[in-house]
N, C-alpha and C positions, 0 to 999 in steps of 0.2 A: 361632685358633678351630678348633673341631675340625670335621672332615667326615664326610659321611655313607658307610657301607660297603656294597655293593651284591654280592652273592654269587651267582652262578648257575651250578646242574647243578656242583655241587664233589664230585669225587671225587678221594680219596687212598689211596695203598697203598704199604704197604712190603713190599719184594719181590712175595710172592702175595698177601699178605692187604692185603681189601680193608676199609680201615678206615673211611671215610668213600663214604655210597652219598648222589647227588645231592644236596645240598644247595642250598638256595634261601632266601634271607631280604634283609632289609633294614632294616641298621641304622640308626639314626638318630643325626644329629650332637647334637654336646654333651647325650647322654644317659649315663648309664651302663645297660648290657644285660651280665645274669646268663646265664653256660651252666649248667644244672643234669643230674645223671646222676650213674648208678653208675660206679664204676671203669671204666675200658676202654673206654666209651661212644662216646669219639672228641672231648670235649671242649677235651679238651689239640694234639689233632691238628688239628682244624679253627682255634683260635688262631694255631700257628705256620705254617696255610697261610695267615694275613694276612697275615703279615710276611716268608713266604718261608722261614724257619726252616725248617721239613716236607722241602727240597732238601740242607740242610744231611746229610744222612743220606744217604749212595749209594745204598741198594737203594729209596729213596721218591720216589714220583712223584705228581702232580697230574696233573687234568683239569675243565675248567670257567673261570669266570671270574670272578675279585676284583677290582672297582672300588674305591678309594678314594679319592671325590670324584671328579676326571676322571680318576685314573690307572689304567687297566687293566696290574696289576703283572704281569701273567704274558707281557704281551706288550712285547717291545723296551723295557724299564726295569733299568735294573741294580739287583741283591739291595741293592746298600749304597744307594742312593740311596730306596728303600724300608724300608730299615731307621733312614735318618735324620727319614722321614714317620711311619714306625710303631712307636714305643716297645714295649721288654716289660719286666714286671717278672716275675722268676720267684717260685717256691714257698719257695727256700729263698734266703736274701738271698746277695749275693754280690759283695760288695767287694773290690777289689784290693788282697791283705792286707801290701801292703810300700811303700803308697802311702799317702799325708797322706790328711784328709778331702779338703781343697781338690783335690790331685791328683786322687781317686775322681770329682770332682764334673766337672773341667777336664778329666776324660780322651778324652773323646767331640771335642769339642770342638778340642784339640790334634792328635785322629786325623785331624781334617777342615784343617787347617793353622793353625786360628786362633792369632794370636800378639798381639793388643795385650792387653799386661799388664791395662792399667785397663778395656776393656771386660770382659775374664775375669774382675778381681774383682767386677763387677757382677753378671755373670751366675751365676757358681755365687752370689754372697748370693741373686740375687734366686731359684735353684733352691732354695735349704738353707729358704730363707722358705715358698715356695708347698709343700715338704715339709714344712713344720712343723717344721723341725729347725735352725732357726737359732741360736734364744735357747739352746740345748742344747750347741751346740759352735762357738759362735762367737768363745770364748776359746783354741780348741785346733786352729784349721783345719788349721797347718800342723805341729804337734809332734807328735798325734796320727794314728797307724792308724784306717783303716777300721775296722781287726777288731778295734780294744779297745773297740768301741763294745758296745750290748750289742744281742739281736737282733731288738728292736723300729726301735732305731737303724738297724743296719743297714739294716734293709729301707726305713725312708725315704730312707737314703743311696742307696741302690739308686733310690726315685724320684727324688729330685733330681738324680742324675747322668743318668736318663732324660729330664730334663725341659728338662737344660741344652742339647740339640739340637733345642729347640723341636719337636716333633714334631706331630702333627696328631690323633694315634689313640694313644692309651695301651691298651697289651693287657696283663693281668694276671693269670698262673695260677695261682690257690691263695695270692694274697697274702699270707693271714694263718694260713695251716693252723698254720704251727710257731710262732704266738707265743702268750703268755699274752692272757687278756683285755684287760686295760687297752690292751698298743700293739696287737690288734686294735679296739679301738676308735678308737683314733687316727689307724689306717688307712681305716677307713669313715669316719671324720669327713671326711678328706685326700680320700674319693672325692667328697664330696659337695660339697667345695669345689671341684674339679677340673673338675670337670666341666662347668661355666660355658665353661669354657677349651678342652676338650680331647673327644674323643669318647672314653668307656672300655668295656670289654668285658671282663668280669671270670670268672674258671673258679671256681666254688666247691661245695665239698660241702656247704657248710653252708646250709641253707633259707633259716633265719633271715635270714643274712646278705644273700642277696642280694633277701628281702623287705623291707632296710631299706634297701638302697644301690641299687637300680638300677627304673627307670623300664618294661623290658620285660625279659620272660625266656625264654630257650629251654630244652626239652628235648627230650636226646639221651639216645638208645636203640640199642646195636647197631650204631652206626655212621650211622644217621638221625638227625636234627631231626624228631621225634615231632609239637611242637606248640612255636611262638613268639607271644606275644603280650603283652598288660600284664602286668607283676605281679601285679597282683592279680586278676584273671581267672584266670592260672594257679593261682595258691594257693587263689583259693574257689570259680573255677566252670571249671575246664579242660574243654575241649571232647573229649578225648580219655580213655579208662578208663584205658589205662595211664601216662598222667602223674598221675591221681587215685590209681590204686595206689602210684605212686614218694612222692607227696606225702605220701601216708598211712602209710607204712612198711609197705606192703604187700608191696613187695618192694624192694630193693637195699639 
């Protein structure tokens, strides 16, 4: 089951620039929650400070405090042991292009020592299934590449190989920007089922999108969290002018 995210006074900056100014919010478990915003906003930056991702970068630093469920990550947790709590799926899919499906799926998994053969075929079916990708390539697990899949495929294989470390929080940036319609549709479907299971937190430009998949929405501005609240509050009655302006294409 997924947990809930508890985020207080978050600031990040790489090198001087200060990308993320206080941020404060409270996500809620087995929801899916939309970040919406222009470019540069800080959208992308405040997801990889769930997961720790933001350190990965020498000149970038944090301050503040990320709960996830009881675990305060920022204090006495190691990155990988929060990276096994906290899933990402990125923008652009990214399978390891010299490895079977089944490997892509069992790679997490193997990192962490797992070795009995017959729970792993379990696990990645029961991953390829909850991605909706089984019936798809479950004649080809082990003859086929990740990357002849095509790049709807992929990026499911990307969640299913997220999924097979059991994680708690699925964070997702820009899922669906580079695919055609249909497997973005297949991927909103995928969130809507997920999330039953899992807490999501999805980065999208697209309005729409995150007016169909996700339960609460934030907007970010400049490096603030302008205004978080339901869905649909934000999209018909936002408490703030300038989320009204972003919503309306008034500016960004």
């Amino acid at each position: 089951m997924g947990v809930g995210i508890e985020v207080k006074e978050l600031n990040a900056w790489y090198g001087e620039t200060h990308t993320l100014r206080s941020i404060s919010l409270k996500i809620p478990a087995n929801h899916a929650t939309a970040l919406i915003g222009p470019s540069g906003c800080g959208k992308s930056t405040f997801v990889r400070c769930l997961n720790r991702m933001h350190e990965t970068n020498p000149i970038a630093r944090v301050t503040g405090s990320v709960k996830i469920g009881d675990l305060d990550i920022y204090h006495g947790v190691s990155p990988v042991v929060i990276r096994r709590r906290i899933g990402m799926v990125f923008q652009l899919p990214n399978p390891f292009p010299t490895m079977s499906i089944f490997d892509n799926v069992a790679s997490g998994l193997r990192l962490n020592g797992f070795r009995n053969k017959k729970a792993l075929d379990e696990i990645v079916e029961r991953s390829l299934r909850r991605a909706a990708l089984w019936d798809e390539v479950k004649d080809d697990l082990r003859r086929k590449s990740g990357a002849s899949l095509s790049g709807g495929q992929q990026q499911r294989l990307c969640i299913a190989r997220t999924l097979a470390v059991d994680p708690e929080v699925l964070l997702m940036d820009e899922p669906a920007s580079a695919l055609d319609p249909i497997s973005t549709a297949k991927i909103e479907d995928l969130i809507f089922e997920l999330k039953s299971e899992y807490t999501i937190v999805i980065v999208t430009h697209n309005m729409q999108q995150a007016a169909r998949v996700a339960e609460n929405t934030g907007f970010f501005l400049n490096g603030h969290l302008v205004e978080f609240d339901a869905t649909t509050k934000i999209f018909t009655n936002p408490s703030d002018k300038r989320t009204e302006d972003y919503i309306t294409g008034r500016f960004g």
